[in-house]
RODRENVEX-548231 format. One line per field, with one value per residue (C-alpha): z, y, x. Coordinates in steps of 0.2 Angstrom, whole numbers. Example, Ala and Ser with C-alpha at 12.3 -4.5 7.8 and 13.67 -1.06 7.14 Angstrom:
Z 39 36 .
Y -22 -5 .
X 62 68 .
REM end
This chain:
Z 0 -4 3 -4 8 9 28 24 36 24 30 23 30 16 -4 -12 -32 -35 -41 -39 -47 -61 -62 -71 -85 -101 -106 -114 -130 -130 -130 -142 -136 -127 -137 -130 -125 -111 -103 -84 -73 -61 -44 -35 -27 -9 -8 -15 -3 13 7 3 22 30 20 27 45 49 41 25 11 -3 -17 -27 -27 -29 -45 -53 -53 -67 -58 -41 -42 -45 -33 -16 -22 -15 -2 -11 -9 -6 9 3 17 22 17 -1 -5 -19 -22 -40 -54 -65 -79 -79 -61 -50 -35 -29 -27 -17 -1 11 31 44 43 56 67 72 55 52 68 64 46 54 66 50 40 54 58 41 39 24 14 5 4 -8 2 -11 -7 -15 -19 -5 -10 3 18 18 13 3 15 13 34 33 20 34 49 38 31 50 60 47 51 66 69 52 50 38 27 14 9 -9 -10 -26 -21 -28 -37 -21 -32 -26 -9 -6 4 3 -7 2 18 9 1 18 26 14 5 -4 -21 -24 -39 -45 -62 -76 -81 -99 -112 -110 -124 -115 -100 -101 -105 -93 -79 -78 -62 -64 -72 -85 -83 -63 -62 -73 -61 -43 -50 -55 -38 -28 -37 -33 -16 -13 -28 -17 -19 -33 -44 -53 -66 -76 -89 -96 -117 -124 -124 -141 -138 -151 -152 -153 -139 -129 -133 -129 -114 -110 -114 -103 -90 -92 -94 -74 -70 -68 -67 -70 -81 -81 -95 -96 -105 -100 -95 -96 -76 -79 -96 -86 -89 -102 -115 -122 -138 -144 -136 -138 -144 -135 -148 -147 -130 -131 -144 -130 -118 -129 -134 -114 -108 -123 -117 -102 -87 -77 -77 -86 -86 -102 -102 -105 -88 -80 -66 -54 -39 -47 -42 -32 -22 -36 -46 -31 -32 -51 -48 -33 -46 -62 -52 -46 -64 -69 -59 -59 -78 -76 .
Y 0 17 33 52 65 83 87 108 114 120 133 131 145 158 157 160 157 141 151 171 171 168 176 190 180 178 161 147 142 130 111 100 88 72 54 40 33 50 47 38 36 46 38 32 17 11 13 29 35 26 35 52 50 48 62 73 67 69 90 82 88 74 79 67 82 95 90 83 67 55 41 45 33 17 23 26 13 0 14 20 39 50 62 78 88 106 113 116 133 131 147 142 145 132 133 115 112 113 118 136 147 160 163 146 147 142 122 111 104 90 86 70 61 64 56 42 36 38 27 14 16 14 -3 3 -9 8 24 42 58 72 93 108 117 127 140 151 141 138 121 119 109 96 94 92 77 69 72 63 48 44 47 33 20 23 23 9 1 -12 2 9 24 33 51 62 81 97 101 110 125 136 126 121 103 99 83 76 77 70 56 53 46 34 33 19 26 44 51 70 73 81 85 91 91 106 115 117 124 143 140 124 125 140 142 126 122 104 102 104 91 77 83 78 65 59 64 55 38 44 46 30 19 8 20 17 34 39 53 58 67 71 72 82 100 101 91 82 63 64 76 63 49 65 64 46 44 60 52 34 44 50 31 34 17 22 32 37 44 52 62 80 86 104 106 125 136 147 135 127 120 101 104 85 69 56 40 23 15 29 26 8 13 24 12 0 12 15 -1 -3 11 3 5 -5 -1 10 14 23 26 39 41 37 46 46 38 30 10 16 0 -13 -2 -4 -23 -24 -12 -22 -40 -31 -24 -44 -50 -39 -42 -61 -60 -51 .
X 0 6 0 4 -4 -3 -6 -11 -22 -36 -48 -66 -73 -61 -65 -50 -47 -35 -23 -22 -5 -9 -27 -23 -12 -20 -29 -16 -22 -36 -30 -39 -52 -46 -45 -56 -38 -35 -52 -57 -70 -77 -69 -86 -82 -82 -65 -62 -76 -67 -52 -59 -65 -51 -43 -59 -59 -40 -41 -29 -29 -20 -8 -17 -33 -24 -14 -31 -23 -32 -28 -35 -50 -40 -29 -38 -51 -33 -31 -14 -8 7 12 16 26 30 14 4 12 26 38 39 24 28 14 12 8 -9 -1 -4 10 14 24 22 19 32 36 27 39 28 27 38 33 15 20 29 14 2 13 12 -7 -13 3 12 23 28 28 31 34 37 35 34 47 52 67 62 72 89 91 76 69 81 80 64 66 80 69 54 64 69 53 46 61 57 38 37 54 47 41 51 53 52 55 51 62 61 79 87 93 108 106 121 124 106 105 120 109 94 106 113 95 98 78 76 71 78 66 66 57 64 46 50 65 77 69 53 60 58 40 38 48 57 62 73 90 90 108 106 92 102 118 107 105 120 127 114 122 141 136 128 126 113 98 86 85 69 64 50 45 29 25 11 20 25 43 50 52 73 73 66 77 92 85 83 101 106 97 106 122 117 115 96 87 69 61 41 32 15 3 2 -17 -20 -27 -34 -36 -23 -10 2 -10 -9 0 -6 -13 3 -6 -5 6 19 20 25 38 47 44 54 66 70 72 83 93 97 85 79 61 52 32 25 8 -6 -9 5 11 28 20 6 10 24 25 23 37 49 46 50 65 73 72 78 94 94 92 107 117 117 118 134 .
REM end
């Protein structure tokens, strides 16, 4: 079981719009209706509802709502999630992203224990904690991460632990702290090819993310490393096999590819729907390329079947390595 959740305090009694930052920015292009392929069901089953409840009835707000995950029926329908710590306030505007921007509040404190003794309560096998970006502390938050990591060893120490980063830009020692805590599965997405990153991501560096993770395998080759990308933004097919190899080049053993869903008329618009068979084709092409594991799909997502991922990660490094 896995379980992403974003413990924010929200306050129902305030309207606020979803995004302020961006209220006043012109309307993105429109994106062109979604194929048959793109398209789930609305989440209305027992478990989602049992799910949703316990989201409600603990004050949590889940990462898996506010991204407009498509997959987030299936997913709570098995009780599967994500813990997304230090707050739901990202100092970055990326024009992909769902998450509101703006200037976050002060970190909780009690914050990693409080993760911990979920993670034991609800008997995680595994779990993904990921954040928003948080340039506004000195580290990035990369303490935080440390403190997270160990208050689930401690509370769940047959758990393990997954954790998708923000880059840590200009931060100085933060990922060697972060590396030290020793996750099981380091992940940062690249989200886009290096073309796209003015328009995408521009608050990020594409070199800098390929060099973390590069440095997280030089500092302990143990760790899993995990990156993803989504398609859809008007990239081109040999930009994505650049980056494949640039990621293999950083030893990266997992690669996640997804179609980009346009979550507001304020953001990035869907420059095409990538079909089914093209997915495949990179899929093939990845693994191919040399990683271990790679999930190419319409809706696939970085967490989505986080746990199951880790299994097939753990026997193809096994594989490998006695083929060698």
């Amino acid at each position: 079981m896995v379980t992403v959740l974003d413990t924010r305090q929200p306050d129902a009694t305030v309207s606020r719009p979803r995004h302020p930052e961006k209220a006043h920015r012109p309307d993105a292009a429109a994106s062109p209706p979604k194929p048959d392929w793109i398209r789930v069901k609305a989440p209305v089953s027992k478990g989602y509802q049992e799910t949703r409840q316990i989201a409600r009835d603990n004050k949590l707000v889940t990462v898996c709502e506010e991204a407009g995950c498509p997959n987030i029926g299936g997913c709570w329908e098995k009780k599967h999630a994500t813990f997304m710590i230090m707050g739901g306030i990202c100092t970055r505007a990326c024009s992909f992203c769902n998450v509101a921007t703006g200037m976050p509040h002060a970190l909780d404190a009690d914050e990693p224990e409080n993760v911990g003794r979920a993670v034991a309560k609800m008997g995680l096998n595994h779990v993904v904690i990921t954040s928003v970006d948080r340039d506004d502390l000195a580290d990035g938050g990369a303490e935080h991460f440390v403190r997270t990591i160990r208050a689930i060893r401690a509370a769940a120490p047959g758990t393990t632990v997954e954790i998708l980063t923000p880059d840590f830009l200009r931060k100085p020692g933060a990922l060697e702290k972060v590396v030290a805590a020793k996750p099981d599965v380091f992940n940062h997405n690249l989200e886009t090819v290096p073309s796209k990153y003015l328009t995408v991501r521009p608050g990020a560096r594409y070199f800098h993310s390929i060099r973390l993770l590069q440095r997280v395998k030089e500092l302990d080759p143990t760790i899993f490393t995990k990156s993803g990308i989504m398609v859809g933004l008007g990239e081109e097919r040999n930009e994505v096999l650049q980056l494949m190899d640039d990621l293999r080049t950083a030893d990266v053993d997992f690669i996640t590819i997804g179609q980009y869903l346009q979550p507001t008329k304020k953001h990035h618009a869907v420059i095409r729907y990538v079909t089914p068979e093209e997915f495949q084709s990179l899929e093939k092409v990845a693994l191919t390329k040399g990683f271990l594991v790679v999930s190419a799909s319409p809706l696939t997502r970085s967490s989505h079947h986080a746990g199951e991922d880790f299994e097939r990660l753990k026997a193809a490094r096994l594989a490998r390595q006695s083929a060698a």
